[in-house]
C-alpha positions as CSV (number, residue, x, y, z in Angstrom):
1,X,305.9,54.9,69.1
2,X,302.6,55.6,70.7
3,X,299.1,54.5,70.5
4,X,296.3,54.9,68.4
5,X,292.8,54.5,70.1
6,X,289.3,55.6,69.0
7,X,286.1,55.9,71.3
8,X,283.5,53.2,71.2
9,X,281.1,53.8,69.0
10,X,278.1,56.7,70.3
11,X,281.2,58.4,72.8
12,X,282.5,60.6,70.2
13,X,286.0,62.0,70.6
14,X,288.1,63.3,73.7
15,X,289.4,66.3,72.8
16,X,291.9,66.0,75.8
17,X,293.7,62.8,75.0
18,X,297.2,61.5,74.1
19,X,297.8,61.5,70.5
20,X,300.3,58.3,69.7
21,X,304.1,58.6,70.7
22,X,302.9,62.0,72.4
23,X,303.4,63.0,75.9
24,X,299.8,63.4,78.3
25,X,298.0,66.8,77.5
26,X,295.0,66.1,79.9
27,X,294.1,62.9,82.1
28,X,293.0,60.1,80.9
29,X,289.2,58.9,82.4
30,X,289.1,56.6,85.1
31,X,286.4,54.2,86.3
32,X,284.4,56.9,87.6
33,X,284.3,59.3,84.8
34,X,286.1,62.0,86.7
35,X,289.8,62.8,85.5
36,X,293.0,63.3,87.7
37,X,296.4,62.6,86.2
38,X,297.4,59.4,88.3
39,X,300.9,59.9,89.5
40,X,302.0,56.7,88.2
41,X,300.9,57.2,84.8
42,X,302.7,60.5,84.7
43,X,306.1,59.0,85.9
44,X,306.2,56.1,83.6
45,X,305.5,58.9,80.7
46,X,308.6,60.9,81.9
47,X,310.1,57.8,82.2
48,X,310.0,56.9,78.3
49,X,311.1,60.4,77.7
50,X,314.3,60.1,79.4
51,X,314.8,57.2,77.3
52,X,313.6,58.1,74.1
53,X,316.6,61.0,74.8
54,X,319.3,58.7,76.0
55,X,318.8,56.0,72.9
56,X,319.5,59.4,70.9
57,X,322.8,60.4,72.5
58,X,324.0,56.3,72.6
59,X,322.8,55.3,69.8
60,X,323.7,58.8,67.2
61,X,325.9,60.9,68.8
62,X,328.0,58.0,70.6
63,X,328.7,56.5,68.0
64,X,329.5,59.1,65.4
65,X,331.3,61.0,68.2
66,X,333.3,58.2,68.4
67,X,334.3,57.5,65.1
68,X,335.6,61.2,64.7
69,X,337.7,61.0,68.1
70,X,339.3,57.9,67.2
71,X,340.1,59.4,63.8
72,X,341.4,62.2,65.0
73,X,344.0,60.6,67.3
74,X,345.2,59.0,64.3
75,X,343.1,55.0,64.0
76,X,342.3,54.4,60.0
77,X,338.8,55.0,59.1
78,X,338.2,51.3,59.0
79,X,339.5,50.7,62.9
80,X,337.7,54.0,63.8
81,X,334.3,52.5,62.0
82,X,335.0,49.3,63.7
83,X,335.6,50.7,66.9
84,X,332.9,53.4,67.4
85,X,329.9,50.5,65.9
86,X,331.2,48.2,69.0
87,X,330.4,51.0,71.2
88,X,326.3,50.4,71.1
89,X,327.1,46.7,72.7
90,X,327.5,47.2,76.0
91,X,324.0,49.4,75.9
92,X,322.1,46.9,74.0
93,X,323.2,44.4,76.1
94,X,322.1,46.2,79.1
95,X,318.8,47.3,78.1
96,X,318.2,43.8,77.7
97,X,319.7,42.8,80.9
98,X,317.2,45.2,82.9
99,X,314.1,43.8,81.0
100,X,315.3,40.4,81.8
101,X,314.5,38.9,78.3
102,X,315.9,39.2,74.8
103,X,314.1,41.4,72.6
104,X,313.6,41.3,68.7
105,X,315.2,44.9,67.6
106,X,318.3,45.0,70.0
107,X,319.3,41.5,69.5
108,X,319.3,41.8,65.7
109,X,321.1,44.8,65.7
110,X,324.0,43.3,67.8
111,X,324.0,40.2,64.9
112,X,324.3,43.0,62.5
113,X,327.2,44.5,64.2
114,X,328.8,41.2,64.4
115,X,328.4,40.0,61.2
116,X,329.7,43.8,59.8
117,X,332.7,43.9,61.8
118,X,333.6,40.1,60.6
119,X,333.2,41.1,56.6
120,X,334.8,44.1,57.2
121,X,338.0,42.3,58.9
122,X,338.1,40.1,56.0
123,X,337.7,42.8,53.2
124,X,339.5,45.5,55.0
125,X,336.9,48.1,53.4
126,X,335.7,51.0,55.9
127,X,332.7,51.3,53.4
128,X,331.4,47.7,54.1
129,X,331.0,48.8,57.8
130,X,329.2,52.1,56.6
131,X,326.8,50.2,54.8
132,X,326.0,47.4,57.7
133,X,323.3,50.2,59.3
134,X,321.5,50.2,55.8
135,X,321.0,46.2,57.0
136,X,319.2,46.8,60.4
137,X,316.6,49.4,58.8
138,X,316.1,47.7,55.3
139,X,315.3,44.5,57.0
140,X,313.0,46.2,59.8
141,X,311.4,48.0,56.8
142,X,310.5,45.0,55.3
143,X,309.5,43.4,58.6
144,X,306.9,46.2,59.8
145,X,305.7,46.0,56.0
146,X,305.2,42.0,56.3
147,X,303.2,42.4,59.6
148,X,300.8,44.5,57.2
149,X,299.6,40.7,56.2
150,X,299.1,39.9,59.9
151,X,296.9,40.2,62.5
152,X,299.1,42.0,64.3
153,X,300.9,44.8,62.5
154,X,304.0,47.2,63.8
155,X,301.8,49.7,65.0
156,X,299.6,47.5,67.2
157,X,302.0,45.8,69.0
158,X,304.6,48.8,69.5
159,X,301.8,50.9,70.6
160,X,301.2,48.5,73.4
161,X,303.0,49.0,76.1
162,X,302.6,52.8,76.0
163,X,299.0,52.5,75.9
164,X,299.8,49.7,79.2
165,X,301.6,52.4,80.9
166,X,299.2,55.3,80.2
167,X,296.1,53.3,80.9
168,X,297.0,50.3,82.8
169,X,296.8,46.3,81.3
170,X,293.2,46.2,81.6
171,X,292.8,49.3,79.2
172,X,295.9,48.0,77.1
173,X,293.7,45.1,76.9
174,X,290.9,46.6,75.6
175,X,292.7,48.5,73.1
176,X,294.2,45.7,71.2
177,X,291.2,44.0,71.3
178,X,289.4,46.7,69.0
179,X,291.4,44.9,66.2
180,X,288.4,42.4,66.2
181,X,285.9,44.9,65.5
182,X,286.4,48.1,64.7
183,X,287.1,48.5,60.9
184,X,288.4,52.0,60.9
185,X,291.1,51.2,63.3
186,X,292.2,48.3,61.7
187,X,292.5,50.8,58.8
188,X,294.5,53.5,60.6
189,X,297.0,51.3,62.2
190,X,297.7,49.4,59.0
191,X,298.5,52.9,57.4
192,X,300.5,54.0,59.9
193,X,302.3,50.5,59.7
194,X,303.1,50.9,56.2
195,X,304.3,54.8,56.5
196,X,306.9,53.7,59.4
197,X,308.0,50.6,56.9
198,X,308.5,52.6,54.1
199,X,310.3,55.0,55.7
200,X,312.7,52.6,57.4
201,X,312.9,51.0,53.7
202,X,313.4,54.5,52.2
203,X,316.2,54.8,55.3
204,X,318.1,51.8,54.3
205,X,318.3,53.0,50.5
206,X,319.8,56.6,51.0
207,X,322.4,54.8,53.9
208,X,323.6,52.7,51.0
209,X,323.8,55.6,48.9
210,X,325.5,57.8,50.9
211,X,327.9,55.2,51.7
212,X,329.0,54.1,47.8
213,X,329.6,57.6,46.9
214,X,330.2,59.9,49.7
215,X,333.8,60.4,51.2
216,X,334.3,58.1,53.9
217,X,335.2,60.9,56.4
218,X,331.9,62.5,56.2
219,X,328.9,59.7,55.5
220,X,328.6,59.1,59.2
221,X,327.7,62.7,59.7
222,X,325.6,62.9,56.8
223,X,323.8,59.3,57.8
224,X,322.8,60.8,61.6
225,X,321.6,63.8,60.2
226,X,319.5,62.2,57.1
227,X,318.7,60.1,59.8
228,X,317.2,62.8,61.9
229,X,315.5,64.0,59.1
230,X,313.6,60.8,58.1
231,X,313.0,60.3,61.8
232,X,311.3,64.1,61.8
233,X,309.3,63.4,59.1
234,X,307.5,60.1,60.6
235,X,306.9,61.1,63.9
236,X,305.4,64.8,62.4
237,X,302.9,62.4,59.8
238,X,302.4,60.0,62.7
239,X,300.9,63.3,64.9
240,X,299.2,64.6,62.3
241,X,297.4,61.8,61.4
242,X,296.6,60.9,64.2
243,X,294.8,64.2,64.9
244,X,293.6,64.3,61.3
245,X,291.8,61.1,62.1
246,X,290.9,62.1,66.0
247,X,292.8,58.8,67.3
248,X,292.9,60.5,70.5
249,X,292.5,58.7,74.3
């Protein structure tokens, strides 16, 4: 998601940082106040690129590729549905496998593919299983929106561990501690909390919609590029608020 990080108080600005969810476009300072890209920093950033692209493919076009290939060689929608959702298992499963704990998002997400493939075996409705995404992003919606009454909202912790790769634990450190006493940050990350949670909320609604009254052939075309389109239009406010607001590294 990226990071949001101001300059103490008296440094002003860098004009050459990292807005949040961005790639480097200058080097961040080190100890000694002279710059240098450190090669490290640089391959963990192309590092979470190559992810960020291959959760797209598996997670959109896997999927939805899947549901029209199985269609197409004759499965109902419903088996197709049922089918191309079990596909994203095996990757959840091993993303947490590599990071050797269970995390939050992907281990919700596999409950709500279990629980929609076992209401839609007993109702036999292919639109039950087209509605069982709205689930996973109306619920996260209203998760990132609760952590607005926190002291630690969406945008603080998701940012952390791309501020940790950028600028190491200690500076990861530092940054989350500005919660404690820097007002305006506190400010900026709550509204960029609440943008991402009502768009995940805003997400859920037009999935639900699109799967009451859409045909069921075309909704999970329709959902990955609505989808898309929502996804767009968060990450373009997220940049330019953040350079509205010089929440630059």
């Amino acid at each position: 998601m990226g990071e949001t990080v101001s300059k103490p108080a008296g440094q002003g600005t860098d004009p050459q940082g990292t807005t949040p969810g961005s790639a480097p476009n200058g080097s961040a300072p080190n100890g000694s106040g002279q710059g240098g890209p450190a090669p490290d920093k640089d391959h963990k950033a192309r590092a979470a690129k190559r992810l960020l692209a291959r959760s797209l493919v598996l997670e959109l076009a896997l999927p939805l590729g899947g549901f029209y290939l199985l269609h197409g060689l004759g499965l109902s929608q419903w088996a197709a549905l049922l089918i191309s959702g079990l596909l994203l298992v095996p990757w959840l499963v091993l993303g947490m496998v590599r990071s050797r704990r269970i995390e939050a998002m992907p281990a919700f997400t596999l409950l709500m593919i279990a629980l929609g493939a076992l209401m839609a075996t007993v109702s036999g409705s292919p639109r039950v299983l087209l509605v069982r995404d709205s689930w996973v992003f109306g619920v996260l919606g209203l998760w990132v929106l609760g952590t607005l009454a926190t002291r630690r909202p969406f945008m603080l912790t998701a940012a952390r561990s791309i501020v940790a790769a950028k600028l190491g634990e200690a500076g990861a450190e530092e940054w989350v501690g500005r919660w404690d006493h820097d007002a305006v940050f506190r400010r900026h990350l709550r509204t960029l909390t609440a943008v991402w949670g009502l768009g995940f909320a805003a997400d859920a609604g037009i999935r639900v919609t699109l799967a009451c009254t859409l045909p069921v052939d075309v909704v999970p075309l329709v959902n990955s590029l609505q989808w898309l389109v929502v996804l767009g239009g968060l990450f373009g406010f997220h940049f330019w608020y953040v350079n509205r607001h010089g929440l630059k590294v």
